[in-house]
N, C-alpha and C positions, 0 to 999 in steps of 0.2 A: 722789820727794820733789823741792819747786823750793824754791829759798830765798827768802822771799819778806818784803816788812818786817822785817825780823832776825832772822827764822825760818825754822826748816824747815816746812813744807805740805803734804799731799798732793796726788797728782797726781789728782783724780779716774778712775776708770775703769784706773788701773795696776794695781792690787791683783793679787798673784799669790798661789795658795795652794800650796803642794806637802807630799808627806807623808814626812818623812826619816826616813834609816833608825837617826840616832843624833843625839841631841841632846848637846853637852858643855858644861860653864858652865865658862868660865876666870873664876878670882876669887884674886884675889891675897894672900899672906899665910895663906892657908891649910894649904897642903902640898898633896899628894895623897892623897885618900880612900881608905881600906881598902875595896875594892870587889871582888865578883865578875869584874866588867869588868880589873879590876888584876891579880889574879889569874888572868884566862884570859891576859893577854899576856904573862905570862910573865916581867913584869919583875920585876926586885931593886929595894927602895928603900933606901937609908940610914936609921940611924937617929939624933936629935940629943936633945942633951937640954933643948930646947927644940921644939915644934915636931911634927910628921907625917913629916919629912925629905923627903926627893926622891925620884924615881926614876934610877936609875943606867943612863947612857948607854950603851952596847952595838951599835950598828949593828944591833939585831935586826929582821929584813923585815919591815916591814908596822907598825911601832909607833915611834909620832913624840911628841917630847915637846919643849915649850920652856917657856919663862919660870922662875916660882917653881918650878913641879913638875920643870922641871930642874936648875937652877941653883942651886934657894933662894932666899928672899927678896933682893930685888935690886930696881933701878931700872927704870923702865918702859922705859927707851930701849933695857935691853938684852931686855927681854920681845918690843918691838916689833920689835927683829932678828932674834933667837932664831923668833917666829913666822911671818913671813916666811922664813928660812931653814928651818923646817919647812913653809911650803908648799910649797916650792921642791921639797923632798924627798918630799912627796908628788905633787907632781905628777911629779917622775921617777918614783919607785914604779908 
């Protein structure tokens, strides 16, 4: 993308396609979804009585969590840490 008249644009000819092995949608104010995927990692969520709760933090290998689905409903600045400090831990991992 170039920014271009007060926009973003494509680059022609950039286009890259790849085929991932996991797609996740971070969406805020939701909680975290009752899922197969939730249940293979093994994690515990809290439960609120408001709300889907979080999942409970644990240092467990190989399973990273930030934002809402950690923390709870909360400000974006601390989502943006929180994700960032989980890449961080992924990329040690």
């Amino acid at each position: 993308m170039e920014f271009r008249d007060g926009r973003f644009e494509p680059v022609p000819g950039s286009a890259v396609t790849c085929r991932p092995d996991l797609v996740l949608l971070a969406m805020g104010f939701v909680g975290p979804e009752k899922s197969k995927l939730l249940e293979a990692s093994a994690s515990t969520t809290t439960t609120r009585q408001r709300g889907q709760g979080r999942l409970v933090r644990d240092q467990r290998a190989g399973v990273f969590v930030a934002g809402d689905m950690g923390r709870g409903q909360s400000l974006i600045v601390w989502a943006i840490a929180e994700g960032r400090s989980a890449a961080a831990g992924v990329d040690q991992y």
